[in-house]
C-alpha positions as CSV (number, residue, x, y, z in Angstrom):
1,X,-50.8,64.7,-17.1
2,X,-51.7,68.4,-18.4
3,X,-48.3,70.1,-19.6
4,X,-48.0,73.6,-19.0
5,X,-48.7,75.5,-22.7
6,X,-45.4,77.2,-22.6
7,X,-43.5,74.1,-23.4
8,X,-45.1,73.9,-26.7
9,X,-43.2,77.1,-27.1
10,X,-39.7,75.6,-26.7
11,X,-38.1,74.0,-29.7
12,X,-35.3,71.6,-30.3
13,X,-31.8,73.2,-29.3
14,X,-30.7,71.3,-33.1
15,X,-26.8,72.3,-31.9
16,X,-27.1,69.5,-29.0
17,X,-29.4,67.1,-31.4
18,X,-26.4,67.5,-34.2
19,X,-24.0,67.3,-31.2
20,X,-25.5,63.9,-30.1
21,X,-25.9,62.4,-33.2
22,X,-21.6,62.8,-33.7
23,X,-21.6,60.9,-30.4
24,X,-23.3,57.9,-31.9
25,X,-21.3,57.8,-34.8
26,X,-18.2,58.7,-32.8
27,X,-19.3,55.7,-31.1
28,X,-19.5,53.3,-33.5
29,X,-16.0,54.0,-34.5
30,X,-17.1,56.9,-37.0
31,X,-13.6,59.5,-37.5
32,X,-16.0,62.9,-36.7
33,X,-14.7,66.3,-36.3
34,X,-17.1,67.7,-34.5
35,X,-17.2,72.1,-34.7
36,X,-21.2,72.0,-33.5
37,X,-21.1,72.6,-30.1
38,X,-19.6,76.3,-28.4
39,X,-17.4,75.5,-26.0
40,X,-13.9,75.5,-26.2
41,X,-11.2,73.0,-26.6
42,X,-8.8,74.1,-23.7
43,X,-8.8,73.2,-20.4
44,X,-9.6,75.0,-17.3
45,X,-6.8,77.2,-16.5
46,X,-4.9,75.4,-13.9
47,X,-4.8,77.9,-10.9
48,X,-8.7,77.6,-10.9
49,X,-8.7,74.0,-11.0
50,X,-6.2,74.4,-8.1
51,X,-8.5,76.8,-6.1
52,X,-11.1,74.3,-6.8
53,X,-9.7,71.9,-4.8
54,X,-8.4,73.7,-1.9
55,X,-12.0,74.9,-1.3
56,X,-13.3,71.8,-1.5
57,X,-10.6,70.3,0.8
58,X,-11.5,72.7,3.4
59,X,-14.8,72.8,3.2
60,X,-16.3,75.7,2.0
61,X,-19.6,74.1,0.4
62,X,-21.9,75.8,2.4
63,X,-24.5,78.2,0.8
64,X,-23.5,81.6,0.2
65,X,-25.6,85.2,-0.2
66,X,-27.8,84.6,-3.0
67,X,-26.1,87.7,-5.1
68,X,-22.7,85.7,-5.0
69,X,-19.3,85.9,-2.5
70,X,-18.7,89.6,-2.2
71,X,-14.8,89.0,-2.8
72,X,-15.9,87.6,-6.3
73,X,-18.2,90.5,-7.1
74,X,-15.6,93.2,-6.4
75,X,-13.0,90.8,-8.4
76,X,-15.3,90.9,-11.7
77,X,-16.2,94.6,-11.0
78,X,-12.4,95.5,-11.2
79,X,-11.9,93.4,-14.1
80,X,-14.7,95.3,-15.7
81,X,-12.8,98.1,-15.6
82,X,-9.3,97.3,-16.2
83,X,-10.7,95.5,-19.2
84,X,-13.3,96.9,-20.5
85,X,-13.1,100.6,-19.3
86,X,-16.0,100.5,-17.4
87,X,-16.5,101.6,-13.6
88,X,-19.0,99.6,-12.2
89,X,-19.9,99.5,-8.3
90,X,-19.5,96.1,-6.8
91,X,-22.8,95.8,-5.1
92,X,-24.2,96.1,-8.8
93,X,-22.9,92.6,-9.9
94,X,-25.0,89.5,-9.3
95,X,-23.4,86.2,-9.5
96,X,-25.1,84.1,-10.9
97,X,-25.6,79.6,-11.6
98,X,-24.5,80.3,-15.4
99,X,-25.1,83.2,-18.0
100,X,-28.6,81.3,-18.9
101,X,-29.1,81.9,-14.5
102,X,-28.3,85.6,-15.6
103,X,-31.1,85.8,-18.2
104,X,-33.3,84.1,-16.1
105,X,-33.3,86.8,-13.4
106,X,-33.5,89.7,-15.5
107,X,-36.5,88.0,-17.7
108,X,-38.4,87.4,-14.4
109,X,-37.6,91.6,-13.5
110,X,-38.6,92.6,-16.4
111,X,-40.8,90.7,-19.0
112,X,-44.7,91.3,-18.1
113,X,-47.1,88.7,-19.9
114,X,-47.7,90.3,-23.4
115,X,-44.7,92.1,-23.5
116,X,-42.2,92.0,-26.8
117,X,-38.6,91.8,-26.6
118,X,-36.6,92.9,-29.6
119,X,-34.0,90.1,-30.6
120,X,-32.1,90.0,-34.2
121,X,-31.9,87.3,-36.4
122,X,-29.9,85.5,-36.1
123,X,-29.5,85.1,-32.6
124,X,-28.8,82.5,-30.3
125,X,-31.9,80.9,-29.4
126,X,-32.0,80.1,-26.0
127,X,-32.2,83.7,-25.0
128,X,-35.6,83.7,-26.2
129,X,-37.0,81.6,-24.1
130,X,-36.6,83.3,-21.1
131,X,-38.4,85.7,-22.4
132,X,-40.8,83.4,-23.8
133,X,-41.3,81.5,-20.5
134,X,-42.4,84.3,-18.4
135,X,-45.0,85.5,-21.7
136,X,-43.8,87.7,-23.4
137,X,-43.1,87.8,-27.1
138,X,-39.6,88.1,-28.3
139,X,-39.5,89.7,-31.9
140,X,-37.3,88.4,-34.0
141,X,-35.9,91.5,-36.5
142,X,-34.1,90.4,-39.6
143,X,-30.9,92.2,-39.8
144,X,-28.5,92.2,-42.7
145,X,-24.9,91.8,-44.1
146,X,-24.1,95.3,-44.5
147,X,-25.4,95.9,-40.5
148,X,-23.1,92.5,-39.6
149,X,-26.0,90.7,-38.9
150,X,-26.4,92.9,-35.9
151,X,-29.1,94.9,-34.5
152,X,-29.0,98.6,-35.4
153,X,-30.3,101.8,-33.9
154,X,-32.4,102.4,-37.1
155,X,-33.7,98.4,-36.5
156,X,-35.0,99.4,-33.6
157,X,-37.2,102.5,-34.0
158,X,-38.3,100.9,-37.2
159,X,-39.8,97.6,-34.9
160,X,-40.7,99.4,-31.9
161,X,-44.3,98.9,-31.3
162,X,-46.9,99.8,-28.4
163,X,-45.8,96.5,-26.6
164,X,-42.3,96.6,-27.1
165,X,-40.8,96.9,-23.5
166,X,-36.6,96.4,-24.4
167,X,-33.9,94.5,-26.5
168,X,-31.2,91.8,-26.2
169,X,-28.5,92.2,-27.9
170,X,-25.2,90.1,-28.3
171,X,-21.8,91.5,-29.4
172,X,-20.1,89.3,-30.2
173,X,-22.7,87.3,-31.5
174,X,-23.2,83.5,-31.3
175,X,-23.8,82.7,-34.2
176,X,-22.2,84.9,-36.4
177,X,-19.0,86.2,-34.5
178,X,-19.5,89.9,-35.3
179,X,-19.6,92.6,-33.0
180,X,-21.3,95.7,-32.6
181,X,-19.5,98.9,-32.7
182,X,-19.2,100.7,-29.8
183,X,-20.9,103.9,-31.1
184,X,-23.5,102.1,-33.1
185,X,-24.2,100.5,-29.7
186,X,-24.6,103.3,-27.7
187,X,-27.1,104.8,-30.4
188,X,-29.2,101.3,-29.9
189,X,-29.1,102.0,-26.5
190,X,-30.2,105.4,-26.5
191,X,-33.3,104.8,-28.9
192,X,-34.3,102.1,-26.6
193,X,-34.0,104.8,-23.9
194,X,-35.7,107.3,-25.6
195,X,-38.7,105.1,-25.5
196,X,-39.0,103.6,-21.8
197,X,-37.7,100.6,-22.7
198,X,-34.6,99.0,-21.2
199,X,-31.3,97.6,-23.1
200,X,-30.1,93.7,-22.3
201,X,-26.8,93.6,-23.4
202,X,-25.0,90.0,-23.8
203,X,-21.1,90.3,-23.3
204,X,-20.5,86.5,-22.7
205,X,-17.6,86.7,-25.9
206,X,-16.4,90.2,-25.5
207,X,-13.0,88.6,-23.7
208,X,-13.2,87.2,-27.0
209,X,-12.6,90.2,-29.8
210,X,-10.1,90.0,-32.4
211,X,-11.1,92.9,-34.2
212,X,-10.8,92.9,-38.3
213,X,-9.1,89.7,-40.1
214,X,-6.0,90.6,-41.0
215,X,-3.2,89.1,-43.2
216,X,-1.2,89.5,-40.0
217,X,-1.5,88.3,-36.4
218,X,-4.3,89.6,-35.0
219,X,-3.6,92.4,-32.1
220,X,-5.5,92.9,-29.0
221,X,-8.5,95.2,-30.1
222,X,-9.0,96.8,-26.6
223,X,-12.9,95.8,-26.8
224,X,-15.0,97.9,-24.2
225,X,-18.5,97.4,-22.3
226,X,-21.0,99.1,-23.0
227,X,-21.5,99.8,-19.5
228,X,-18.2,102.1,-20.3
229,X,-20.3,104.8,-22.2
230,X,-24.0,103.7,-20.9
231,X,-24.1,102.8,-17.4
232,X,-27.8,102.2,-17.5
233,X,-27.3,99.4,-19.6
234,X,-27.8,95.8,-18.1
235,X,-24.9,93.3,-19.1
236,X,-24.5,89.8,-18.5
237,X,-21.3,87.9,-18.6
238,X,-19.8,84.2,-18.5
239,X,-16.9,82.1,-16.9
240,X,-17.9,79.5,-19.8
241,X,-16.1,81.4,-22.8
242,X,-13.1,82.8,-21.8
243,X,-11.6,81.0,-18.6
244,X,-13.3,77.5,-20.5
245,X,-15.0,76.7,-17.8
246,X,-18.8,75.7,-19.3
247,X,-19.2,73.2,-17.3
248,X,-19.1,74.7,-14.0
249,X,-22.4,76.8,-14.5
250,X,-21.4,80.5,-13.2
251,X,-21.9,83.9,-14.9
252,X,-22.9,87.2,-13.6
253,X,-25.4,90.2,-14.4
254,X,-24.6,93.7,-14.1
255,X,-27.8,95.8,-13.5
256,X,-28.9,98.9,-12.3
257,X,-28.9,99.5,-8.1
258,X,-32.6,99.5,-8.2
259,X,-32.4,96.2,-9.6
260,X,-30.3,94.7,-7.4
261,X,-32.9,93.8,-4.5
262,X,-35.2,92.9,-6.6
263,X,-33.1,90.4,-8.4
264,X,-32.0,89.0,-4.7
265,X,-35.5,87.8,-4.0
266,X,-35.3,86.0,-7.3
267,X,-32.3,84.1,-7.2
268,X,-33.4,83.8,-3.1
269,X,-36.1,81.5,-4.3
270,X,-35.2,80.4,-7.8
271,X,-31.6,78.8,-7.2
272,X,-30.9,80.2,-3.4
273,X,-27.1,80.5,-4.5
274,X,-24.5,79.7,-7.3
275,X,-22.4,77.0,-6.3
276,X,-19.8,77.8,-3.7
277,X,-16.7,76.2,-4.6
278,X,-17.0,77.1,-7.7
279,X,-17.2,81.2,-6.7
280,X,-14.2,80.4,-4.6
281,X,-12.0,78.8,-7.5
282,X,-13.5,82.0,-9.5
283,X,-11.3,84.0,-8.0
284,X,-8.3,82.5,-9.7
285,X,-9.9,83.4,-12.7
286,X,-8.2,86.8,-11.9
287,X,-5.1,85.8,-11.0
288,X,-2.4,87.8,-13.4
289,X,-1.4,83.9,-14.5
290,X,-4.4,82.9,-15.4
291,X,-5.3,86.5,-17.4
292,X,-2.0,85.5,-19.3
293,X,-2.5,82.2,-20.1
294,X,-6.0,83.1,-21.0
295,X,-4.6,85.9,-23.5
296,X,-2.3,83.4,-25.0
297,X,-5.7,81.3,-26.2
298,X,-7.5,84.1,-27.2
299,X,-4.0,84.7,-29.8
300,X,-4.7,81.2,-30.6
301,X,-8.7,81.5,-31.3
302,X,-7.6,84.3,-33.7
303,X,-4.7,82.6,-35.4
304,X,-7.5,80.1,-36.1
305,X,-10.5,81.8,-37.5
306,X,-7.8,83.2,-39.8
307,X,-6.9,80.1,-40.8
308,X,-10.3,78.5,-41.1
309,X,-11.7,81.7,-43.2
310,X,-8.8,80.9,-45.5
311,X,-9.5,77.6,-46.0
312,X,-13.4,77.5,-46.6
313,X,-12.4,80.3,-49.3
314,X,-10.3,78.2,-50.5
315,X,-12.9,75.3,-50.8
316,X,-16.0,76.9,-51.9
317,X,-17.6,78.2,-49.1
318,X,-19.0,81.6,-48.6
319,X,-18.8,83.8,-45.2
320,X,-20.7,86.6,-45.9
321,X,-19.0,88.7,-42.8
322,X,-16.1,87.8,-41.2
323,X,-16.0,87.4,-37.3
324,X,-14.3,89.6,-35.5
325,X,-15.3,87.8,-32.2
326,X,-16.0,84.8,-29.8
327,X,-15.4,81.6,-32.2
328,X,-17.7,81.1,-35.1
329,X,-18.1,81.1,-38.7
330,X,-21.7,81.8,-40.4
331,X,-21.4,80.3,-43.4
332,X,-23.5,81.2,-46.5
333,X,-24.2,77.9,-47.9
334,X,-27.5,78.9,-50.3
335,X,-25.5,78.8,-53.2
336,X,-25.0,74.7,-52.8
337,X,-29.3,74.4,-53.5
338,X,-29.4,71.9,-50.3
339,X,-31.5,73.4,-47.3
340,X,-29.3,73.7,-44.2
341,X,-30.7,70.6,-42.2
342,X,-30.0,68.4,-44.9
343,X,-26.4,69.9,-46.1
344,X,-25.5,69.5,-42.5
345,X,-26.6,65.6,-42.4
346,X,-25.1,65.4,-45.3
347,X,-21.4,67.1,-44.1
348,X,-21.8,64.5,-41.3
349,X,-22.7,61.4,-42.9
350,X,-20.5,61.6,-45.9
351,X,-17.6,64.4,-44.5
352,X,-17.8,63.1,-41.1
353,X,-17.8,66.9,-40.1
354,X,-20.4,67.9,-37.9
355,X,-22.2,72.0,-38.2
356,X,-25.0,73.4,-37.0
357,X,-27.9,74.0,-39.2
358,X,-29.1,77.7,-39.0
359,X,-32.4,76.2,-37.6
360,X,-31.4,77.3,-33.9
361,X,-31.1,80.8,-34.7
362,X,-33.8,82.4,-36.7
363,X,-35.8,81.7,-39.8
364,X,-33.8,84.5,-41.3
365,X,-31.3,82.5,-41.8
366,X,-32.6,79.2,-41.8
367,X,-32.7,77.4,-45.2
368,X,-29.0,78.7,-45.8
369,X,-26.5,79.0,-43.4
370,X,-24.5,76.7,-40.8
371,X,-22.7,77.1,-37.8
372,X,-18.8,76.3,-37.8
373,X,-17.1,76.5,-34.3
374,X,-13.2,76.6,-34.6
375,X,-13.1,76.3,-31.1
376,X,-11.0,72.9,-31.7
377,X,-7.1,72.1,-32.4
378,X,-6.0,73.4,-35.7
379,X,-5.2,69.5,-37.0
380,X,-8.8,68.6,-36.4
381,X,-10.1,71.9,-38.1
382,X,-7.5,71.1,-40.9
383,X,-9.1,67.9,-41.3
384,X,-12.3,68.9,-41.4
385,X,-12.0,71.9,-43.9
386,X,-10.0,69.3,-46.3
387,X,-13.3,67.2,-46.0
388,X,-15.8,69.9,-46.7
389,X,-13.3,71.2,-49.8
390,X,-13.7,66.7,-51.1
391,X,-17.8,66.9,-50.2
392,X,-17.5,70.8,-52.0
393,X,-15.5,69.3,-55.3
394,X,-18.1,66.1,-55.4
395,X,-21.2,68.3,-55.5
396,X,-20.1,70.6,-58.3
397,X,-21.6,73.3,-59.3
């Protein structure tokens, strides 16, 4: 059997490999604390899981319009605005089998065989692929501490070339947890703009800003879409994050109208529809109850990244930039002299604490840095920075 070239193009996702090799030593009665894999600890808020049920109990399984329930897309339009300040028409929101659905569509809109993407480094690599699958090239553009690791305006004119068609760009970022600022983000936008090219904007963690670490608790930092200032912009968001709901495969895309039909005929004949009790049990996601209880975990995420950055100070491990964001730690582990594949096999063989290598997310970054998700309970993330401080103390150095 001839395989298709392109899957020579697609490289081990090494966050699942690491997350599956904790399994097998979880089963064999290893104690592993495992902080490899983004998806968080709670569960699904309880009005949804509710919702869930009634739809299902009543039937309402059938296949709906392939852009999503229109009571769901005016729900996450208005949410769009209350939260995020931006005004964004209903009929511009598709609703979509997952985020990665999301990218899917707009890749297959946009991305012309030969065509190059813009993508900083590091970045989270699946989002590459789409572009990848349908042939185009995606670029990835070193960025640096002092931009946050993020994509800049001045990144972008300097790697625009003759087949450079647009950019993705995530804020917050997965894997580094920093954000771009709003103005620095509307520049990108606009020099992307300036050249013909159009702006993919990944908002997935936005729900998810803490703004700057503080000594203090953290207070709301009123993120905003980008959509608020540039409504050209296409954005993409995620049930998975926020409302913990990974599992259940639903996201959305916001694009602009001309879009719209074209991404219908897509999902028409790529997926037909998202799941349909699942778009009804959405719409307890936006339920004032659920909004609350989902504020109350995003206090918690930040009372934790304060107390993980704390600790990994405290034993010896460097984070260049703090997050301000979603629920990750980039870790700066070059000083140690192990390359990141091996200090990672290493934290989980000997630690029993299981990273991501920075393999996933760009060569950039490759060699040196590791993943930490704190999106687990604060006695397993105590555990596990007391066992990287013991693995820390018996490398010296």
């Amino acid at each position: 059997m001839k395989l298709a070239t392109r899957t020579a193009l697609i490289e081990p996702f090494h966050a699942m490999e690491f997350g599956k090799r904790a399994a097998a030593l979880q089963a064999q009665g290893r104690d592993i604390v495992r902080l490899s894999i983004g998806e968080p600890d709670f569960p699904v808020p309880p009005l949804v899981v509710e919702a869930m049920r009634d739809a299902c109990a009543v039937g309402r399984t059938p296949y709906t319009a392939a852009l999503g329930l229109p009571a769901l897309r005016e729900a996450i339009a208005a949410w769009q605005s209350d939260a995020f300040g931006a005004d964004v028409d209903a009929s511009r929101v598709i609703v979509t089998a997952g985020a990665s659905a999301a990218l899917l569509l707009v890749a297959a809109a946009l991305v012309e065989p030969g065509d190059e993407v813009l993508v900083g480094d590091p970045s989270y690599p699946c989002n590459r692929r789409f572009v990848e699958g349908f042939g185009g090239r995606a670029r990835l553009v070193p960025t640096t501490v002092a931009g946050r690791f993020q994509l800049t305006a001045a990144c972008v004119e300097a790697a625009w070339g003759e087949s450079t068609r647009g950019a993705m760009i995530a804020t917050p970022s997965n894997p580094t947890g920093t954000s771009v600022p709003l103005d620095a983000l509307e520049a990108m936008c606009t020099a992307i703009a300036e050249r013909g090219g159009w702006a993919l904007v990944d908002e997935i963690y936005l729900p998810l800003s803490y703004g700057p670490p503080s000594d203090g608790t953290d207070e709301a930092c009123a993120p905003r879409s980008i959509l608020s200032r540039v409504p050209s912009a296409i954005t993409v968001g995620s049930f998975s994050k926020y409302w913990a709901m990974p599992g259940w495969r639903l996201g959305w895309a916001i694009v602009p109208e001309t879009l719209v039909p074209v991404i219908e005929r897509l999902a028409q004949n790529f997926y037909i529809c998202p799941s349909a009790p699942t778009q009804y049990a959405a719409l307890a996601c936006f339920a004032s109850e659920t909004l609350d209880e989902c504020e109350r975990r995003r206090q918690r995420l930040a009372a934790r990244r304060q107390r993980v950055l704390a600790g990994l100070a405290s034993a010896g491990y460097h984070v260049p930039v703090a997050p301000d964001g979603a629920f990750y730690v980039w870790i700066d582990a070059g000083a140690l002299g192990i390359d990141s594949a091996t200090l990672a096999g290493r934290l989980l063989d000997e630690a029993g604490v299981a990273l991501t290598p920075g393999l996933d997310f760009g060569p950039a970054g490759a060699r040196d840095f590791l993943r930490l998700s704190y999106a687990a309970d604060e006695a397993d993330l105590d555990r596990a920075i007391e066992a990287m401080a013991a693995f820390r103390a018996r490398l010296g150095g």
